[in-house]
C-alpha positions as CSV (number, residue, x, y, z in Angstrom):
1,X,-36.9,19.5,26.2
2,X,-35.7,21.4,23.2
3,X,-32.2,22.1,24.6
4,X,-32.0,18.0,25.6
5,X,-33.2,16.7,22.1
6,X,-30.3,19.3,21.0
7,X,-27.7,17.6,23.2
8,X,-28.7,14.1,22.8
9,X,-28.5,14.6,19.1
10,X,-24.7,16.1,18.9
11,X,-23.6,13.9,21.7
12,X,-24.9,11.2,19.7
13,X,-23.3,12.5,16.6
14,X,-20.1,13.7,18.1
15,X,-20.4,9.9,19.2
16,X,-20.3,8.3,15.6
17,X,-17.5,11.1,14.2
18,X,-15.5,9.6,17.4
19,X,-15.7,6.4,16.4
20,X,-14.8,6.6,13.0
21,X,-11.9,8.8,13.8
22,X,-10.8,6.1,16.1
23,X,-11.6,3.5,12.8
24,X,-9.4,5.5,10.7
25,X,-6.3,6.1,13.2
26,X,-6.6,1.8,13.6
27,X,-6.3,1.4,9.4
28,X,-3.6,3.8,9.1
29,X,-1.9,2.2,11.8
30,X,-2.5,-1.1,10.8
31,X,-1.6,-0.3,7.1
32,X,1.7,1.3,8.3
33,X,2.9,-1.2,9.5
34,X,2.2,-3.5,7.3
35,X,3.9,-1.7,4.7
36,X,7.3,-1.5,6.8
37,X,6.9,-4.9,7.9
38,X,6.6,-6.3,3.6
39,X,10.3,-4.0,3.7
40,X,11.8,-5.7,6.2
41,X,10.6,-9.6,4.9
42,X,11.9,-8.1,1.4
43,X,15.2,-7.5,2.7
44,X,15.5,-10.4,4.6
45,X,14.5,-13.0,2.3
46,X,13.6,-11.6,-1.1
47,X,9.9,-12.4,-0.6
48,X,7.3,-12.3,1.5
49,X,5.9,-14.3,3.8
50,X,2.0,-13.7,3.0
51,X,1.0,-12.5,-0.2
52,X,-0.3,-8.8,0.2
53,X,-2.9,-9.4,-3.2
54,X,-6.0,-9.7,-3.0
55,X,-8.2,-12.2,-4.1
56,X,-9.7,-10.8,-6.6
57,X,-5.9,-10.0,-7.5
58,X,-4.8,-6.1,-8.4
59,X,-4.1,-4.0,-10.9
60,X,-0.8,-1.9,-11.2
61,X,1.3,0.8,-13.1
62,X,4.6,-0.2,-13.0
63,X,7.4,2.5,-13.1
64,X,8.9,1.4,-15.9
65,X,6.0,4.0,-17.9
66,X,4.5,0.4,-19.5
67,X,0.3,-0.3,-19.6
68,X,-1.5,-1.3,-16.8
69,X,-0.4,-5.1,-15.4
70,X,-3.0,-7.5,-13.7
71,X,-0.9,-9.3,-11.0
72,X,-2.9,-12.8,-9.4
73,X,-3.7,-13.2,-6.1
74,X,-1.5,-15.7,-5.9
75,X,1.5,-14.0,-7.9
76,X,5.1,-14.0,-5.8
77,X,7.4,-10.9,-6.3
78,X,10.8,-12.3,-6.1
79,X,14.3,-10.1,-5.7
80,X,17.7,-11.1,-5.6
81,X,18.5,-8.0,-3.8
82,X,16.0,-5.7,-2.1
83,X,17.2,-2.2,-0.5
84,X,14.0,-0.2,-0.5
85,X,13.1,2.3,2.0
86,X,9.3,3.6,2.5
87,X,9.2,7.4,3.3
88,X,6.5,9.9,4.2
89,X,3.8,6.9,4.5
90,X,0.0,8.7,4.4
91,X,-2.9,6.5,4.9
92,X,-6.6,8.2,4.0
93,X,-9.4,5.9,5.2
94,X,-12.2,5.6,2.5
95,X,-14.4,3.8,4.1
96,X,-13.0,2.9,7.3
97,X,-12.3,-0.5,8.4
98,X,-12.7,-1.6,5.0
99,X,-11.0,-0.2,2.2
100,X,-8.3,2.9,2.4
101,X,-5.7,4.4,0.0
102,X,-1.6,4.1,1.0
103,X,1.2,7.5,-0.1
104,X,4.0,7.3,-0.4
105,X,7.9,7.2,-1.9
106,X,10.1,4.3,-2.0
107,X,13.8,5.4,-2.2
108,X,16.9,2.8,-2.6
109,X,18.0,-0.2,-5.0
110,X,16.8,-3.6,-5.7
111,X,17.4,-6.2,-8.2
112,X,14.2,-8.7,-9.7
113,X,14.9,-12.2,-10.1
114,X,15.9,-12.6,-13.6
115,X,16.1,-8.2,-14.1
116,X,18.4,-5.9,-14.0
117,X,19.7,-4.4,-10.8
118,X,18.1,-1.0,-10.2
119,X,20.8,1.3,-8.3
120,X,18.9,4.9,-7.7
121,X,15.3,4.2,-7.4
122,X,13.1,7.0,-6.6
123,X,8.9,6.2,-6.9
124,X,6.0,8.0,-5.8
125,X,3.7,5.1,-4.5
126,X,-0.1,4.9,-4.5
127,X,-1.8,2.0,-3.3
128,X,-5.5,1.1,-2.8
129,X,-5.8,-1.2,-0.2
130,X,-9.0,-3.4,0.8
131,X,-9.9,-5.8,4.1
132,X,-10.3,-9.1,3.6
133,X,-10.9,-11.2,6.8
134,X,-9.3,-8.9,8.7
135,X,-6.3,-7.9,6.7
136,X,-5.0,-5.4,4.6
137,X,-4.6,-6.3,0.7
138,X,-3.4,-4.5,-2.0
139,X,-6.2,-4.1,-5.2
140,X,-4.4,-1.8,-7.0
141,X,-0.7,0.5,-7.3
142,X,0.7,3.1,-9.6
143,X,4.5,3.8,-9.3
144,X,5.6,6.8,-11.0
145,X,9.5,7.8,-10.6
146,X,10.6,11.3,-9.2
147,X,12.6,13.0,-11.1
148,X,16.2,12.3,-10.9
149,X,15.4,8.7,-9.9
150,X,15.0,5.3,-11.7
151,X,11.6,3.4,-12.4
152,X,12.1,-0.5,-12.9
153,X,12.7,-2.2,-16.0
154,X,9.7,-4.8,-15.8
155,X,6.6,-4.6,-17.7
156,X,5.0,-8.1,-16.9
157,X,5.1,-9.8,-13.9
158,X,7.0,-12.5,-15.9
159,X,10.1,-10.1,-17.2
């Protein structure tokens, strides 16, 4: 009886650590591609197609080295030009399924609407990333350059 208490238990624990494996692999997934797929609208059109804020709108560190900048939910990056390539993506799960933390480095150029053009940008990327109704949104980021690469020249969402 001992023995199948003993197996019941781990299966049924084994059970849960399966599933939230499972959870984890689906938000880093899910993030991943999200992340690619904001590139690719960027360089298409200069914008995206849904915002990625959330509601409650986010918080960010810019890499221009200014103070922290509350963006709205309903803020609209805009870019004249947008060359950005996302590398070495990581995605750890906090609490899986609901809120999770993006890595990463964004390499390449881009030009704001109404900023300078940006040629050799090089930025570590961390974003915290929650789900609401089923999608991904971004709470809050902090850009930091690498050395030997170029932060932006923005410190509010309205330079």
């Amino acid at each position: 009886m001992k023995v199948l208490s003993a197996v019941l238990v781990f299966s049924f624990i084994h059970g849960i650590g399966s599933a939230q494996d499972n959870q984890e692999q689906k938000d880093a997934k899910e993030i991943k591609a999200m992340i690619l797929k904001m590139n690719k609208e960027l360089k298409q059109d200069g914008k995206l197609q849904e915002s990625n804020i959330s509601s409650k709108g986010a918080h960010e560190f810019w890499s221009s080295g200014g103070f922290l900048v509350e963006i709205a939910p309903d803020f609209e990056f805009g870019f004249d030009s947008f060359n950005l390539t996302s590398k070495h993506i990581t995605i750890i799960s906090l609490i899986p399924g609901k809120a999770a933390v993006a890595a990463y480095y964004n390499e390449g150029s881009f030009k704001p609407k109404n900023n300078a053009k940006v040629e050799h940008y090089r930025c570590r990327v961390t974003t915290v990333f929650v789900n609401e109704n089923g999608k991904w949104k971004e709470r809050h980021s902090h850009y930091s350059p690498v050395k030997g690469g170029s932060g932006t020249t923005q410190t509010t969402p309205n330079d």
